[in-house]
TIMI-726305 format. One line per 4 residues: number of its first residue (from 1); their letters; for each residue x, y, z of N, C-alpha, C, O. Coordinates in steps of 0.2 Angstrom, whole numbers, plus 5000, padded with zeros to 4 digits. Layout:
NUM) A) X/Y/Z/X/Y/Z/X/Y/Z/X/Y/Z | ...
***
This chain:
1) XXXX) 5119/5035/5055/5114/5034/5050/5109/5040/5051/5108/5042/5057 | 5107/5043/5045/5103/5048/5045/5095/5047/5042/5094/5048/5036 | 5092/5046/5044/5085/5045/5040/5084/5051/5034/5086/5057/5032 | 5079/5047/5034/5078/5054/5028/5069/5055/5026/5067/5049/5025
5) XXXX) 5066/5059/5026/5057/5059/5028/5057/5062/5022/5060/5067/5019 | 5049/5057/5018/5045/5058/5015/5038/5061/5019/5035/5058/5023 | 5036/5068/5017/5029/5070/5020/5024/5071/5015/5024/5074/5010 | 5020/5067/5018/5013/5069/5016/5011/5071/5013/5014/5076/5015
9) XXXX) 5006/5073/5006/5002/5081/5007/4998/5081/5014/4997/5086/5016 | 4997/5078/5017/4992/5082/5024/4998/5086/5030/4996/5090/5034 | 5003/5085/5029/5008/5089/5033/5008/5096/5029/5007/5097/5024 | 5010/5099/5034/5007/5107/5034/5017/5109/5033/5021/5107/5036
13) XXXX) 5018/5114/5028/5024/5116/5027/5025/5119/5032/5031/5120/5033 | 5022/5122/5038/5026/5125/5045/5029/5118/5046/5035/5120/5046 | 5028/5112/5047/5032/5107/5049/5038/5107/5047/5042/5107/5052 | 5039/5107/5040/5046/5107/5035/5048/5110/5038/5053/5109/5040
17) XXXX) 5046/5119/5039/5050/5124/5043/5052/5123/5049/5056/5127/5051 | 5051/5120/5052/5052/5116/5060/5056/5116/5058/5059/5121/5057 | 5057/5109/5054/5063/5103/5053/5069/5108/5051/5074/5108/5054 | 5068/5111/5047/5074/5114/5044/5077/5120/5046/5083/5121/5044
21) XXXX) 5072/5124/5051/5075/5129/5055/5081/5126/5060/5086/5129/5062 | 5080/5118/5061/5083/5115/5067/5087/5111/5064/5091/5108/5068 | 5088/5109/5057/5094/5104/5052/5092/5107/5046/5089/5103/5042 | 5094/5112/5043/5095/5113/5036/5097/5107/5033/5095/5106/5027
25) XXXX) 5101/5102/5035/5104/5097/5029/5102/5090/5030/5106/5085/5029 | 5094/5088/5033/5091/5085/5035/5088/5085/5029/5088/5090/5026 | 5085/5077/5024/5084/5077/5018/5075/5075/5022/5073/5072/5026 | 5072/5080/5018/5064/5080/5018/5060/5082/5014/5059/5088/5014
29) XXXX) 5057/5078/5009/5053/5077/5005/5045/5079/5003/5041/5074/5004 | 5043/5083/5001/5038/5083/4999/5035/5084/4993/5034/5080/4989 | 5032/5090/4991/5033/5090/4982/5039/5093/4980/5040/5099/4980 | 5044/5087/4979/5052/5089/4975/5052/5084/4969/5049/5079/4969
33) XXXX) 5056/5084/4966/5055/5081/4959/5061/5073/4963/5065/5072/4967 | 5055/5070/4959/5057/5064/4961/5052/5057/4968/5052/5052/4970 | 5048/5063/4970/5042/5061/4973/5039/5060/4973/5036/5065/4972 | 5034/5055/4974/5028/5055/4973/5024/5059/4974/5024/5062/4979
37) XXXX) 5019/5062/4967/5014/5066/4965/5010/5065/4972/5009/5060/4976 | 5007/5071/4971/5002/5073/4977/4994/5068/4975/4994/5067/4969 | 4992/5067/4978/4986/5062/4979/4988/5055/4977/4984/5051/4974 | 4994/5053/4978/4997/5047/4977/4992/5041/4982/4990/5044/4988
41) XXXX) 4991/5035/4981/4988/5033/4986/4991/5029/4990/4996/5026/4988 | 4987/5027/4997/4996/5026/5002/4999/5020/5001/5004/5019/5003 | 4995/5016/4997/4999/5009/4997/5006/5011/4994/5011/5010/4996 | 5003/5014/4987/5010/5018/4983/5014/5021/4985/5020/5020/4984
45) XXXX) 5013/5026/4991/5017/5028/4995/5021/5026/5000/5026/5029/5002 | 5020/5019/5002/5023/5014/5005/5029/5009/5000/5034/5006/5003 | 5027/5008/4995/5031/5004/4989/5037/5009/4989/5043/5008/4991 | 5035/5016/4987/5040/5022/4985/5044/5021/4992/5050/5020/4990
49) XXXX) 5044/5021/4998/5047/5023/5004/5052/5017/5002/5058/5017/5001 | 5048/5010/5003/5053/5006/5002/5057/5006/4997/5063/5005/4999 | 5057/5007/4992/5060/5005/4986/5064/5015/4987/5068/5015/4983 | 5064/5017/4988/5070/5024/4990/5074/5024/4997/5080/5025/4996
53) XXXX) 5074/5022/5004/5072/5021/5009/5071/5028/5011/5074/5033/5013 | 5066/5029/5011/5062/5035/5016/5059/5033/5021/5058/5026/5021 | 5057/5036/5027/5053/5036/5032/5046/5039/5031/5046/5045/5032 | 5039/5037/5030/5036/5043/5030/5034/5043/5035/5034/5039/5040
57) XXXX) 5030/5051/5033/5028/5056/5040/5022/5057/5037/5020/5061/5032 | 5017/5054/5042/5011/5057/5040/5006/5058/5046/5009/5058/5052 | 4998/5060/5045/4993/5062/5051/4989/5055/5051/4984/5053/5054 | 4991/5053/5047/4986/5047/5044/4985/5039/5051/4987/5033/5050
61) XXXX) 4982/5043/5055/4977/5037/5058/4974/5030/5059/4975/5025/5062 | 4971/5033/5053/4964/5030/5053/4966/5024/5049/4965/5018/5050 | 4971/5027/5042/4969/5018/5037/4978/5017/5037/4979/5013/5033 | 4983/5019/5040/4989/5019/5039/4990/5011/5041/4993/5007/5037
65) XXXX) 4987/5009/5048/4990/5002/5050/4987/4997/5045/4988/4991/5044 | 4983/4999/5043/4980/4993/5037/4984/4993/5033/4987/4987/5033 | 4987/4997/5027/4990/5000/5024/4998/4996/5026/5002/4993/5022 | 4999/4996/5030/5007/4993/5033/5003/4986/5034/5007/4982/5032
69) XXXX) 5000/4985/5036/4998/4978/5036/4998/4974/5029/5000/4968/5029 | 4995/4977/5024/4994/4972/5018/5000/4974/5014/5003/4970/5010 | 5003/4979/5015/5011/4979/5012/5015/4975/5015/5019/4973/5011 | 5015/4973/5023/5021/4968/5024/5016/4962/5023/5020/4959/5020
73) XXXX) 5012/4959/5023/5007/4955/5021/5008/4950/5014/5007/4944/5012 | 5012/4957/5009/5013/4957/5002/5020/4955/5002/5022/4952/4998 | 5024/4957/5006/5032/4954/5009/5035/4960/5006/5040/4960/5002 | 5031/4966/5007/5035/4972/5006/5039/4974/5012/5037/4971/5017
77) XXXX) 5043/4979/5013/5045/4983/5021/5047/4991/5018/5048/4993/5013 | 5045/4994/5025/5045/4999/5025/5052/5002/5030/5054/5000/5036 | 5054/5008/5028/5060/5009/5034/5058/5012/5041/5060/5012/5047 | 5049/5015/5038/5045/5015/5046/5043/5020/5043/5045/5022/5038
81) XXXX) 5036/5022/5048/5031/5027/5049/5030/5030/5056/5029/5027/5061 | 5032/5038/5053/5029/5040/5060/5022/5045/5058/5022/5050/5055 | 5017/5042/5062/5012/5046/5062/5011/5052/5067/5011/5050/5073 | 5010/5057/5066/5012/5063/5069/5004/5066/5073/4998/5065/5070
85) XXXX) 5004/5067/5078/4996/5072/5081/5000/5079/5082/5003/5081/5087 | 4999/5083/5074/5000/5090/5073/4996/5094/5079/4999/5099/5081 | 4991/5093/5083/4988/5096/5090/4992/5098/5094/4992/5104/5098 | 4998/5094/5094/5005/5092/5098/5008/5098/5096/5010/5100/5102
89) XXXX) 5009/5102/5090/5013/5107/5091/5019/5106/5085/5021/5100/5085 | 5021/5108/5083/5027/5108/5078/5031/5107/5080/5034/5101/5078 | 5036/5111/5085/5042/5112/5088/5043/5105/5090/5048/5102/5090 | 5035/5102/5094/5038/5095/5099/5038/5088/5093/5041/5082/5094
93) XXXX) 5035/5091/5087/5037/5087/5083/5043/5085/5079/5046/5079/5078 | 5043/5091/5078/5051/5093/5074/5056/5090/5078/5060/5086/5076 | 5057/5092/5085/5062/5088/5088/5064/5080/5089/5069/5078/5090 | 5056/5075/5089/5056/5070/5089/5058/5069/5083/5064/5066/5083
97) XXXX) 5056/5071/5079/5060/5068/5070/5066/5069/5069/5069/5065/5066 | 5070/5074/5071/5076/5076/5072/5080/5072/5077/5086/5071/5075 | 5077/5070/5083/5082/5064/5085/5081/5057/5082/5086/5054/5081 | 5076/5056/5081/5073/5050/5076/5080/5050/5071/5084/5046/5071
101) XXXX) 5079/5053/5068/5085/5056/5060/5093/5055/5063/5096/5050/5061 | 5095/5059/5067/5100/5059/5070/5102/5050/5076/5107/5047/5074 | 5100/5049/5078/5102/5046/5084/5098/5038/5083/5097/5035/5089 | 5097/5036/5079/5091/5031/5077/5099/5023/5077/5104/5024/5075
105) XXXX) 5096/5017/5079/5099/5011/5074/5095/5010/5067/5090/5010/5065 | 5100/5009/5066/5101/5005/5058/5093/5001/5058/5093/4997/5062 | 5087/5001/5055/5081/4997/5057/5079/4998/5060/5074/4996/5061 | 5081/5002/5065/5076/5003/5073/5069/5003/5071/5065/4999/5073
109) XXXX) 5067/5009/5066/5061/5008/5064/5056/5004/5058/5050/5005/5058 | 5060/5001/5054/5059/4996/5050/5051/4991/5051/5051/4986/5055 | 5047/4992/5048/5041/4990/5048/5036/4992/5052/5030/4991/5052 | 5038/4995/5056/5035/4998/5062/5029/5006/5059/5030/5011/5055
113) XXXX) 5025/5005/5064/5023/5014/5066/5024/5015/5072/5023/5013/5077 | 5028/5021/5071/5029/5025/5079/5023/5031/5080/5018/5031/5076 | 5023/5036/5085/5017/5039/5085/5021/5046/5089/5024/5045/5094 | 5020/5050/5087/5023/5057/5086/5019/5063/5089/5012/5062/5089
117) XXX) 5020/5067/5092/5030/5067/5098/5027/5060/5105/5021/5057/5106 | 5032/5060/5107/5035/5053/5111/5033/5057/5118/5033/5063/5119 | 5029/5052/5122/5027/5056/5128/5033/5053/5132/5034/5056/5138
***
């Protein structure tokens, strides 16, 4: 199984370039037709993930776990959230998402927030 990531607008396109320097044929999402338009708001963004099965990848902190709270609260699911600390560096990010992508169980992160890179 292969995940497949939705990014943010707050994710910075050097990311994407990680990612795709290290898996061109990794599916990741940002403004590409069929995405959610940019200042989508996150609840929206969370319906979209479930209902496509994306992962998103965001920086979002601060209101995300509320956000995933009133969505499973609402008996929505999500395939997971990884919240990224961009401070971390790109390359240590890109590789956690890459193994995440590559080497994951079926649901492993289903409802879940993980938090990015993996100490």
């Amino acid at each position: 199984m292969t995940l497949r990531y939705l990014l943010d607008e707050h994710i910075p396109r050097a990311l994407i370039r990680a990612l795709r320097q290290r898996d061109s044929a990794l599916v990741i999402w940002r403004r590409h037709p069929g995405a959610p338009a940019l200042e989508t708001p996150d609840p929206a963004l969370l319906r979209w993930c479930e209902a496509h099965d994306f992962v998103l990848v965001t920086n979002n902190r601060a209101t995300m776990p509320g956000h995933l709270a009133a969505h499973l609260a609402d008996r929505g699911h999500v395939p997971g959230i990884f919240v990224v600390n961009l401070a971390a560096g790109y390359a240590a990010i890109a590789e956690d998402l890459l193994l995440a992508a590559h080497f994951s169980l079926a649901d492993e992160y289903r409802d879940q927030i993980r938090y990015l890179p993996l100490d």
